[in-house]
N, C-alpha and C positions, 0 to 999 in steps of 0.2 A: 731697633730704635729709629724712628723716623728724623729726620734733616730738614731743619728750617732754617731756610736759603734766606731770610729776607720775604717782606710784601713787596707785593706789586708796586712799582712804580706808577704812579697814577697817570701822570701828565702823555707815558708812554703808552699804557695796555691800554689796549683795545674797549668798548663793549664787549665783545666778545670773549675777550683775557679774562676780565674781572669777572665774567660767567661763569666760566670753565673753572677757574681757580676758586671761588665760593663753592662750588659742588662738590672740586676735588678737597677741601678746606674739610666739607663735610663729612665725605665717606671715608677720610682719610682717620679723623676724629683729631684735627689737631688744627693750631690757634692760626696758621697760616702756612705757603708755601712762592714757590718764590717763580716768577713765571719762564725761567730757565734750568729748576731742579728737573732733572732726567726721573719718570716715573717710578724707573726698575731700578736705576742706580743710586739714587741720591732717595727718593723716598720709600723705596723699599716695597712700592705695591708688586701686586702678582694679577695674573690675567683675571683670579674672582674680584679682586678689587676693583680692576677698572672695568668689567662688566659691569659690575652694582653704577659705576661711573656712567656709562655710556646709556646706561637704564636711567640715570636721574635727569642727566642730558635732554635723552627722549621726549621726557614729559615737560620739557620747557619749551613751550610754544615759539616762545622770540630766537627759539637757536636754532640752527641746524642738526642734523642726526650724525650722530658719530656710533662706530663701529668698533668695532675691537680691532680690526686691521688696522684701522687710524690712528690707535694710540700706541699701536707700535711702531707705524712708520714714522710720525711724530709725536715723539714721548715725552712733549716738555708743552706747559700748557701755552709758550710763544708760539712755536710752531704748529703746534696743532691747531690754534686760534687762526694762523697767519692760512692754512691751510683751506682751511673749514668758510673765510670768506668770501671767497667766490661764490660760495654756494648760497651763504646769505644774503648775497646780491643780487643772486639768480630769481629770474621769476620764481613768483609760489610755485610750487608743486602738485603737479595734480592729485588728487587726492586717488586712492588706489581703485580701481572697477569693482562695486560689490562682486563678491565671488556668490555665481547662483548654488544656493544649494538645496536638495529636496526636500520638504517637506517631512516633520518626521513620521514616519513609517509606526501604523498604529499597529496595536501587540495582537491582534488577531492578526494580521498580515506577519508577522514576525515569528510569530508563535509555527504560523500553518510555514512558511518557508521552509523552518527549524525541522519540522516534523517530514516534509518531503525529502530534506538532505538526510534524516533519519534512516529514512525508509529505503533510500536510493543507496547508505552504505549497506545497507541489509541485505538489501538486493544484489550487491554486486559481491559480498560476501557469501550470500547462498548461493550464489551462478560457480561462484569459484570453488565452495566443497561439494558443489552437485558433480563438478566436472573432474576434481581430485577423486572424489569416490570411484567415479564411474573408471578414471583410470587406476585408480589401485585394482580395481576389480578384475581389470584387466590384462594387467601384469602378472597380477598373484594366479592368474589361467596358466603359464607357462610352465611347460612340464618338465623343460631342462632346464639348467644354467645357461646356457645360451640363447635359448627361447626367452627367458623372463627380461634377461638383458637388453636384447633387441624389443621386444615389447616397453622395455622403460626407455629405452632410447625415442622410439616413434610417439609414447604416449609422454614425453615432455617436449618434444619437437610440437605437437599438436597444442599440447598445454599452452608453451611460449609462441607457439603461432597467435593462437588465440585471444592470449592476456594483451599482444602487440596489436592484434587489429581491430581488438574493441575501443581501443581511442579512435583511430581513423574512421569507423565505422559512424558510432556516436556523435563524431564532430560533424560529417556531411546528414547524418537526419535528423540533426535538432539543431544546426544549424546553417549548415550549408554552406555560404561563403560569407565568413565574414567581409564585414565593410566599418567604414568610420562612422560610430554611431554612438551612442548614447542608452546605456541598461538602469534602471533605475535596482539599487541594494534591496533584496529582501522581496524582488517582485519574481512572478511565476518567470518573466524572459529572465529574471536574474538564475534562478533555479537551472535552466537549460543551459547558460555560461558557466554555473560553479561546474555542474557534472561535467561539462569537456574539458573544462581545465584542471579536475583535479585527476579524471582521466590521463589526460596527456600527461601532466607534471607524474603521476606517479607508476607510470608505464618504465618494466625493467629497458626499453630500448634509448631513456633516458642514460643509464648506465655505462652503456657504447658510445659516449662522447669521446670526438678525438677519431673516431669510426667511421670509413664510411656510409656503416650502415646507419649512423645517425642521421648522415644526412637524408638517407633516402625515407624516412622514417618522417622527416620534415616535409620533403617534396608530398609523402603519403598525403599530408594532413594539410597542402596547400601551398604552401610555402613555395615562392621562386626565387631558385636556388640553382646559381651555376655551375660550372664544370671545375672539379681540382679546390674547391672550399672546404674548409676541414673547421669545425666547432668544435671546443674542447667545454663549454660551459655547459654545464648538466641545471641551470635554468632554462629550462625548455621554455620556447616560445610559446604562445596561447594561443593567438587573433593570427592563423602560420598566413592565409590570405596576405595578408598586409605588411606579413614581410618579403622584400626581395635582397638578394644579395647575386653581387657580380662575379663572375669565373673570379678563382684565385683568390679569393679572402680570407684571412685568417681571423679567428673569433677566438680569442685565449679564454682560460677558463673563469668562473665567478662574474663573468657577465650578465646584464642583465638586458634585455631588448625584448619581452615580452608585450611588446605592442598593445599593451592596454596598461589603464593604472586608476587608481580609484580615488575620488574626492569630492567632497559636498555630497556624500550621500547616493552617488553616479558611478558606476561602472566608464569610463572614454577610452573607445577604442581609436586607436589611429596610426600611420606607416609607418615604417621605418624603412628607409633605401639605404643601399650600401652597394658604391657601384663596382667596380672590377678591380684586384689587387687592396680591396682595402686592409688596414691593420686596424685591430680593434685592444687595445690590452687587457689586461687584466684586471677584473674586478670594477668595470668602467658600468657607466648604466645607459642607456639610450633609450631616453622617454620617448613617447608618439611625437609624430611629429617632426624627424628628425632624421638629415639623411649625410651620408659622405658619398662626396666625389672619387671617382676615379683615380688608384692610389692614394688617398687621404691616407693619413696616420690619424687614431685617439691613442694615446697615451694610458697607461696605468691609470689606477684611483681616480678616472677621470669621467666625465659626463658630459652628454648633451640637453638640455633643456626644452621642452618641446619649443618647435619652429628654430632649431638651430641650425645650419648646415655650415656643413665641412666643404670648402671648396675641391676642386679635385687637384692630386699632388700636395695637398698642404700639409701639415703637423698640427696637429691642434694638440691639447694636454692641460687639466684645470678641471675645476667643479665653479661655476658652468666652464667649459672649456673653449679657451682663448689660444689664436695661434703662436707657433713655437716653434725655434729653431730644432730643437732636441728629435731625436733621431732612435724612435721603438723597434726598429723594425732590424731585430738582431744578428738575422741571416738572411741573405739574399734566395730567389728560387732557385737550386742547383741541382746537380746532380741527375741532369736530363729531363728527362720526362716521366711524371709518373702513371702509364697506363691504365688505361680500363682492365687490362688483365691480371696487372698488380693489385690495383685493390680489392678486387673480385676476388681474388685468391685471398686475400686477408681476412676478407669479411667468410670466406669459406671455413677458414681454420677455427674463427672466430666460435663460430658458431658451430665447429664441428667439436671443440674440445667445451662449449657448455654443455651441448644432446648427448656427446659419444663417452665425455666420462664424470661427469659433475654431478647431473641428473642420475644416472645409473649407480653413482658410487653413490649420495646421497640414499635413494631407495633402497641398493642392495644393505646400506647400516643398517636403518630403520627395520628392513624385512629380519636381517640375520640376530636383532636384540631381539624380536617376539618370536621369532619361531625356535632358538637355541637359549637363551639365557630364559631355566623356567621360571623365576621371580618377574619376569617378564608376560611370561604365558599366562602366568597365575592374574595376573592381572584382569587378565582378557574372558576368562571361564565368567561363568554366571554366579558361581558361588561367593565371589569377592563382589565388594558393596566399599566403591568409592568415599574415603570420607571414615568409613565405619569401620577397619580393619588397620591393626599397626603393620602387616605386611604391604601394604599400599604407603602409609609414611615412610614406611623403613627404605622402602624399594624409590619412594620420590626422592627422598634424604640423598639417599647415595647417588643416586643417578645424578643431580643437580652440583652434587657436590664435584662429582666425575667431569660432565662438562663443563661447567665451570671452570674453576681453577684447573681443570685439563688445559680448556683452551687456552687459559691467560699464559701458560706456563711455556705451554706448546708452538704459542704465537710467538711469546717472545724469542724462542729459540728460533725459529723459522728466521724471524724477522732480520735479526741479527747476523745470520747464516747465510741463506740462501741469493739474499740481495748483494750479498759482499762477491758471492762467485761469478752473478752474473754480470757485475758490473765491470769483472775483466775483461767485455766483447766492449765496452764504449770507453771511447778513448776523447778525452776536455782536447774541445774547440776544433774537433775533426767535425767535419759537414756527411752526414747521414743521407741517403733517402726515406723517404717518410715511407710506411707498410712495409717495410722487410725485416729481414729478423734481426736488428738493432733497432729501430723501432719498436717491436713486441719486447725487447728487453727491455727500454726505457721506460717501457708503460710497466712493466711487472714491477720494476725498482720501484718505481713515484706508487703504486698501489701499496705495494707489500711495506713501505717503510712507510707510508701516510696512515698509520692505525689511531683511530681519534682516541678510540678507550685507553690506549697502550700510555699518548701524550696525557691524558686524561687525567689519570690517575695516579700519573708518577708527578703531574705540574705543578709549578706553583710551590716547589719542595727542592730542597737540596738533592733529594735523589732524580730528579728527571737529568741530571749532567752526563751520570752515567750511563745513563740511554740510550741519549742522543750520541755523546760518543762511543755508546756500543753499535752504533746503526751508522757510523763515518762520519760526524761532524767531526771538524778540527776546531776543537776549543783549549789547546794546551796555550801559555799554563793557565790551567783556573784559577779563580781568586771566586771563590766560594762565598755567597750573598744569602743564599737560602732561598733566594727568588731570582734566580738567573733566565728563567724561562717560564713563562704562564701555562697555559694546559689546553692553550689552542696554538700549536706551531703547524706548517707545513712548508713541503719544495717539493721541487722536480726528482731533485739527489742528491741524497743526504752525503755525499760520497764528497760533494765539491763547498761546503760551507762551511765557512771561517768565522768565529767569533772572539772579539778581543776580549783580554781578561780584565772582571771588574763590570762585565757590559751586564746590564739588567734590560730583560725583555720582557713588556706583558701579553697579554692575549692577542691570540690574531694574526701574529707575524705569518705573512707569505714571501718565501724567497724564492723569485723569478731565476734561476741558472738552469734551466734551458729558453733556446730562442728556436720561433717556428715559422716556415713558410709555406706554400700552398704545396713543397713538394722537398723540402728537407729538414732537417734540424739538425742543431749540436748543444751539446751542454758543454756549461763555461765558470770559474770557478767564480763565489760570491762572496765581500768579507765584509765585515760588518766591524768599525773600530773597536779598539778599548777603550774602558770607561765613557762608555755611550748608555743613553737610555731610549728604550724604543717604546712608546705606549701602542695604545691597541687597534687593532686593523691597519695595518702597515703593509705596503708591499715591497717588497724590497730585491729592483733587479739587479742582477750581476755588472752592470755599467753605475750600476748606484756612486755619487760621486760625494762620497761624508768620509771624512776619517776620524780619526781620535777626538773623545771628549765632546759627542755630538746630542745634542737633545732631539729626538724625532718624535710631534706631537702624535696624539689620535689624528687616524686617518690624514696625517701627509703624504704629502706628492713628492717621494724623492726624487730630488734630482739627479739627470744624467749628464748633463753636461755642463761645463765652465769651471770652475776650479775647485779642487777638493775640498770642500769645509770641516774647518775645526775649531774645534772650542765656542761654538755656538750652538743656537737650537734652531730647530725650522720649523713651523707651523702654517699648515694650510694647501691648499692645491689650488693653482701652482704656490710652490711654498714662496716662506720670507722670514728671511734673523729674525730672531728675536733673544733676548738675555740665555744663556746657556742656563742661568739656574739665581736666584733672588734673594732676597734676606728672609722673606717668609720661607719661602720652598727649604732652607737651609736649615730651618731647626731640629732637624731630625738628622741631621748628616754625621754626627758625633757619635750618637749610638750605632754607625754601621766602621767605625775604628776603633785605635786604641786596644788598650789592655783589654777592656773587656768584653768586645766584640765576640774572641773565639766564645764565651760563659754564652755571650747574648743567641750565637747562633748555636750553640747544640742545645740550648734550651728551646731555640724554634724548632730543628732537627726533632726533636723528640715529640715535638706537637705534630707538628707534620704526617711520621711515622702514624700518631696513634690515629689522624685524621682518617690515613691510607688505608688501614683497617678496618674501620666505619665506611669508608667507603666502598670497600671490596665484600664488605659484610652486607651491607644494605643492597646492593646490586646484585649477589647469591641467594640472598631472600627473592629479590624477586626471580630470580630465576627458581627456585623453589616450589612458588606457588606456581609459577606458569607451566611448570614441570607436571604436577598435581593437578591443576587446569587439564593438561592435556594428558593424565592418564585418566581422568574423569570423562572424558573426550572419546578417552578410547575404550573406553567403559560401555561407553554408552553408544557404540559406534553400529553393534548388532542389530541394536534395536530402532538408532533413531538415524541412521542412516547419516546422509549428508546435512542435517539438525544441527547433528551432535559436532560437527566442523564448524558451522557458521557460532554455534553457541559460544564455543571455545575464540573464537575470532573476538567476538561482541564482549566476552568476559573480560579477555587479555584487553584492550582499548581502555574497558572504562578501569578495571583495577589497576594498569597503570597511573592514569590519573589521577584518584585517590590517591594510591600510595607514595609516591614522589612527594605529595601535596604532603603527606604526613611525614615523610622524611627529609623536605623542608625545613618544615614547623621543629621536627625534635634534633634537627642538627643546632639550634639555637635554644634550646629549652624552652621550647615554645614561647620564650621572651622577644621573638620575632629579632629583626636588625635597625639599627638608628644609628643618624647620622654621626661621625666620628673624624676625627683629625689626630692619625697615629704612625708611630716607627713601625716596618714592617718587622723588628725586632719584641715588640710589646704586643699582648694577648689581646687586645678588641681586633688585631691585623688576621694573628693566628685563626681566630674564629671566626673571622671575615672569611676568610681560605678557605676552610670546614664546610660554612654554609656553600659557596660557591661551585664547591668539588659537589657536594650534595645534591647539586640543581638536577632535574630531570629534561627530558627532552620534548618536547607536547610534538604529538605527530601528526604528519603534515595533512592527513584527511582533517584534522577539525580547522584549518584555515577556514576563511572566508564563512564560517558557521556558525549559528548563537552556540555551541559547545564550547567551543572556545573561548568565551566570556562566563560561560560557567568554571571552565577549569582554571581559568583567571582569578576567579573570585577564592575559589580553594585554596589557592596558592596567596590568598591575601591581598592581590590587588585590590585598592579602593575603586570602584567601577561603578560609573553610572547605566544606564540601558540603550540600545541598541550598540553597543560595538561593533565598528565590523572590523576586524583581522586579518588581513589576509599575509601573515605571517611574520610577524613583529617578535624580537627576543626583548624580553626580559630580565634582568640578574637579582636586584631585590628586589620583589613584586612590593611586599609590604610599604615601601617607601617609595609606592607608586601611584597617584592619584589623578583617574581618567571622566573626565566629565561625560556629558548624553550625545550620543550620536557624533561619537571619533570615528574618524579613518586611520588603520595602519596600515600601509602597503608593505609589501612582499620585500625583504631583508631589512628591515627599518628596524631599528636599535635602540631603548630605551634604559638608558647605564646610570645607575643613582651613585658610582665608585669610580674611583681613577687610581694607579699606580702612580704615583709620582716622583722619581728618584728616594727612593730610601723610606717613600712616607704612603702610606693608602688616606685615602679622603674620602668621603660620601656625603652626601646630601638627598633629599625628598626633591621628587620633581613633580610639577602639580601642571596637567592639559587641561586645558576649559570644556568648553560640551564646544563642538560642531568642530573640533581641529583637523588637521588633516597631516600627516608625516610621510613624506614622500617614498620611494621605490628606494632600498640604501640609503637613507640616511639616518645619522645620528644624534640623540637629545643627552648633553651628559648631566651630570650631577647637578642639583641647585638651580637647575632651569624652571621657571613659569612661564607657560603658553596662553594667554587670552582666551577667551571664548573666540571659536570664527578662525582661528589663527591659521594658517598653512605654512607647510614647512617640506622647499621643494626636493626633488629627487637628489640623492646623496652628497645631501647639503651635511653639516657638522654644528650644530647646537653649543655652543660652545658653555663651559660651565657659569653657571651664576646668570645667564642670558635673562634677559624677560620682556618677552613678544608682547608688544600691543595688541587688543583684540581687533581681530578681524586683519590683522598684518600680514603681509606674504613676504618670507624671506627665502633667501636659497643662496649657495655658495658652502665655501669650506675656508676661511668660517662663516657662519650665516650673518646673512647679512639683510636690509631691507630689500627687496627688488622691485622696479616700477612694473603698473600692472601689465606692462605692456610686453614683460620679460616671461613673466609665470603664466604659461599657459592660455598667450592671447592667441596662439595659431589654432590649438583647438577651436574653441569659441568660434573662430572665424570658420574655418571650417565647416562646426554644426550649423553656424547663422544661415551658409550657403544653399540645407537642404529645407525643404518643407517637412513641415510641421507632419504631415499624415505618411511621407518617407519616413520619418522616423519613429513615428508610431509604430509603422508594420516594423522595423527592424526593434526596437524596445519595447516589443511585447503591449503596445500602448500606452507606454509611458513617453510623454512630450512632459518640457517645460512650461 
């Protein structure tokens, strides 16, 4: 029930009061309010509420622009009035720099691109079973057991030599060194950038982050890169020319610094410096443009904005990021010095337990099921006819069935096992050298207990609890939610995390307990309060300073230092209080108590359950066909040589597509998803779950590719023509509606649902034609984008938002930004070169 304070005082409010208060009058739907009712306490709105607010705001010319930060730092319409007039004092505003963007790209130009990136996966799929044949062939020559051995050892050493230096190779003859330039989407110079980039991004040397053979693997490909840096982010950089980095940097993982980013229809490449000892955190983005001084810190969930820099020695921390006392940098360099001989010898073992027993054990299976198991052999003779024959089902049946639920069964006991023995060699808050063999254990533990299918499929259920505490978290005592944990969690080690009871987490959570420097580490234990709620994408380090009763929005910036909070919520990077939980958010909170809660949650239990099975079923199927796929493969392997490899490559691709698309659709009975406002205890949540667990994964070759606007479409996005993608998630595609000629850059998030204490929510989110979504950031539920609109690098969309067209905002949460914030150092930049420079570097695309 809303609370009417009393009218305005006239003689006292403002212009500006009596504004604000008519708006809030309106969206509120009620006869009046009073210009000292608190928005969250006294009238009960919630952050959709005052977005539609700050949207109506917008469109009144005689006011100033308000934000959704603003109405929470002044929540009462005196204050926020009293706030807001400065600004209405303030000169006009300039009006924002048109943003250039290209021309749209006619469909013969789009069409033939489409057909080159075609042709160029064909290619590089038939290089790769021309060169598997050729080494089977070569193996299977060995006339003893130790001959064939050695022979699979040198012919995957060659393999992986190979798959590794054809990025490096590629990038220096089709392009050479990169420079800060300008590629127009969809043109032949764009064709030469996708192939090295999806080259490098999906080279196994990507893999060995955290390695120093990643690094060398960077210096291969351009990249100046100092002495003792160590990168643990498996976003490999693209434009490596243009990046340097100083001796002694630490680059934690889910970073992003790929020196290029894409908008208006433009490929812009540009620097990124990073001087000596810098700290980079985790999950941070550093657009072009953009460099740290000598020891700088970035912070967690945090970002640089092109033409930002970090002075040297400072802390920065925020989306854009603003300097800070707070203090990332979790261990100091210790533990001497780490040699060229130490890591030499790391990268030796490395590589000597993939060639000496992985490759060869791999091979030796595969050889010993066709030449001993005859259902096997039978396959292989001339008289069997793929397809035609129930010995060919019966024998795919089995097989599929075997690896399958072998693995799942076999993983989980591994999982469970093997990490718990090893993690008696690491002892909480002892300081480590980095590449010795405490190091190699830490990396095995964070591998082997980070299994995504394992979280996957048990999330989002009352059973992922016992998982997690079968793998070491301490979560006693529980108080059982049915959604304690979403089905994207990870850490360092599961060995050291605390969760209080009562705590609901959704997707995404990343728990920082370990800390790294250019030459040690230690892991340190991380808790998380009771009765907290964490939404999605969170990072959350072991100095995290929240305790009991905490709200943590999407994508906040926890805090590390100043005083423990409780009983509030934090939203944003860098965060800020806000109400811990409201009169709307609250009507759902009675169905997660009481008498009849235990009825409510074994009746979810049991949804869950049958979920779990639909999904372990549908994932078997495909593994079924692909089974089938490739004994048709191997069918055909006499006669069509290395054909019959690439064919099976090109099947598996596109029938995934398809079929996810189709098991989508029938995880909702084809009645597709719509918008809802429900208890995670009530069946539109349940089946919210179902679809979600159902999603499929689109892989990363159809980035940047009109393919991926096709498998968009199958999966029900509303989509206009030319999309470009270059690696955007989406969760309910259906309630997804993208106008002509959008940009999504590489980790950009488009969420139509939220968790929200006790309640799921969803809404349609609707992008104009020419938008543009930055490198990491997020659009959630009930958002509308303008035509024209841009939306900077791991900014936060907040829900119910609605961009002016042709607006540029950025921040967490987004916010307007003047044009002189979003990307005026590029511009200045390109204004610097001539027109015919950068023709020859963009393939003769100028503006």
């Amino acid at each position: 029930m809303l609370v009417d304070r009393g009218t305005l005082d006239g003689a006292d409010a403002t212009g500006i009061e009596r504004a604000l208060a008519e708006t809030l009058t309106d969206v509120l739907r009620v006869e009046q309010v009073s210009a000292d009712s608190h928005f969250f306490d006294d009238l009960g709105a919630d952050s959709m509420v005052m977005a539609q607010f700050c949207a109506r705001i917008r469109k009144r010319p005689n006011l100033p622009s308000v934000s959704i930060k603003d109405t929470y730092e002044h929540p009462t319409v005196r204050s926020l009035a009293t706030a807001l007039t400065p600004r209405s004092n303030a000169p006009a505003k300039q009006a924002p720099a048109p943003v250039e963007v290209a021309a749209p790209t006619g469909m013969r130009q789009y069409v033939l691109c489409g057909t080159l990136q075609v042709l160029i996966l064909l290619g590089y799929a038939s290089l790769a079973a021309l060169a598997f044949e050729q080494g089977i062939e070569w193996i299977s020559a060995g006339e003893t057991l130790l001959d064939a051995y050695l022979r699979a050892a040198l012919a995957g050493g060659a393999g992986f030599l190979g798959v590794c230096t054809l990025p490096i190779l590629a990038k220096w003859v089709l392009i050479g060194r990169w420079r800060p330039q300008r590629i127009r989407i969809w043109s032949l110079a764009y064709v030469r950038f996708w192939t090295v980039k999806t080259l490098v991004t999906l080279s196994p040397l990507v893999l060995f982050a955290g390695s120093p053979l990643y690094v060398l693997y960077l210096r291969a490909l351009g990249a100046r890169i100092g002495r003792g840096v160590v990168v643990f982010s498996r976003h490999a950089p693209v434009c490596t020319d243009l990046l340097t980095i100083g001796d002694g940097t630490v680059i934690r993982k889910d970073t992003y610094l790929t020196c290029y980013r894409a908008s208006g229809g433009w490929i812009q490449t540009g620097a990124v410096t990073l001087g000596r000892d810098v700290f980079v955190g985790e999950k941070a983005v550093l657009d072009i443009e953009t460099s740290l001084g000598d020891g700088a810190q970035l912070g967690h969930a945090s970002s640089l904005h092109a033409g930002q820099t970090v002075p040297g020695r400072e802390r920065w921390h925020g989306s854009p990021a603003q300097p800070t006392a707070a203090d990332y940098r979790g261990v100091e360099a210790g533990c001497g010095t780490v040699t060229t001989l130490r890591r030499a010898t790391y990268t030796v073992l490395q590589l000597a337990s993939l060639l000496l027993f992985y490759v060869p054990l791999a091979y030796g299976g595969v050889d010993w099921l066709f030449a001993e198991v005859p259902q096997f052999t039978a396959l292989l003779g001339p008289e069997t006819l793929a397809f035609t024959s129930w010995t060919f089902y019966g024998v795919a049946l089995v097989t599929s069935l075997v690896l399958f639920f072998g693995s799942v069964l076999v993983g989980m006991l591994v999982v469970v096992t093997v990490p718990r023995v090893l993690n008696r060699a690491i002892k909480p808050d002892k300081v480590y050298p980095l590449y010795g063999i405490h190091y190699a254990v830490h990396r095995a533990i964070a591998r082997l207990t980070n299994r995504k299918f394992l979280v996957e499929f048990l999330g989002d259920s009352s059973y992922i609890v016992g998982y997690l505490r079968g793998i070491g978290y301490r979560l006693a005592p529980v108080v059982q939610t049915g959604a304690n944990f979403g089905k994207q969690v990870k850490h360092e080690t599961p060995y050291l995390v605390s969760v209080g009871s009562g705590t609901v987490i959704a997707d995404g959570l990343s728990i920082v307990n370990a800390d790294f420097s250019s030459t040690s580490f230690r892991v340190a234990r991380t808790s998380i309060g009771p009765r907290s709620f964490l939404g999605n994408d969170v990072v959350y380090p072991s100095q995290g300073r929240t305790g009991d009763n905490c709200l943590l929005a999407t994508k906040v910036l926890v805090p590390i230092d100043g005083e423990v909070r409780e009983g509030v919520g934090l939203l944003g990077s860098p965060s800020f209080e806000i109400p811990r939980t409201v009169e709307r958010d609250s009507k759902f909170h009675h169905m997660a108590t009481g008498d009849e809660q235990p009825r409510r949650l074994a009746a979810k239990n049991k949804h869950n359950a049958l979920t779990i099975g639909w999904f372990l079923l549908s994932r078997w199927c495909y593994a079924f066909v692909l089974t089938m796929l490739g004994f048709w493969a191997a069918n055909l392997y006499d006669s069509w040589g290395a054909m019959a490899i690439t064919l099976f490559a090109a099947l598996s691709l596109l029938f995934g597509v398809v079929y996810f698309a189709l098991v989508e659709r029938a995880s909702t009975g084809f009645r597709g998803t719509r918008p809802t406002s429900c208890s995670i205890y009530q069946l539109d949540c349940w089946r919210r779950e179902r679809f979600l667990k159902m999603t499929g994964h689109m892989h990363l070759a159809l980035n940047g590719t009109p393919l991926k606007s096709v498998a968009w479409r199958l999966l029900g996005v509303r989509l206009g023509r030319r999309l470009f993608d270059d690696g955007c998630n989406m969760a309910e595609k259906d309630m997804v509606t993208i106008g002509d000629d959008c940009t999504l850059n590489a980790g950009s998030s488009i969420q139509c649902h939220s968790l929200e204490d006790f309640a799921l929510k969803s809404d349609r989110i609707t992008i104009g034609s020419g938008c543009t979504i930055g490198i990491g950031a997020l659009v959630h539920y009930g958002v509308t984008m303008g035509d024209g609109a841009e939306l900077a690098p791991d900014s936060f969309l907040m829900k119910g938002e609605e961009m002016p067209p042709h607006a540029r905002w950025g921040g967490n949460p987004a916010r307007e930004m003047r044009h002189d914030k979003v990307g005026a150092a590029v511009l200045t930049s390109r204004n610097s070169l001539s027109d015919s420079t950068l023709a020859r570097w963009a393939g003769g695309e100028t503006r």
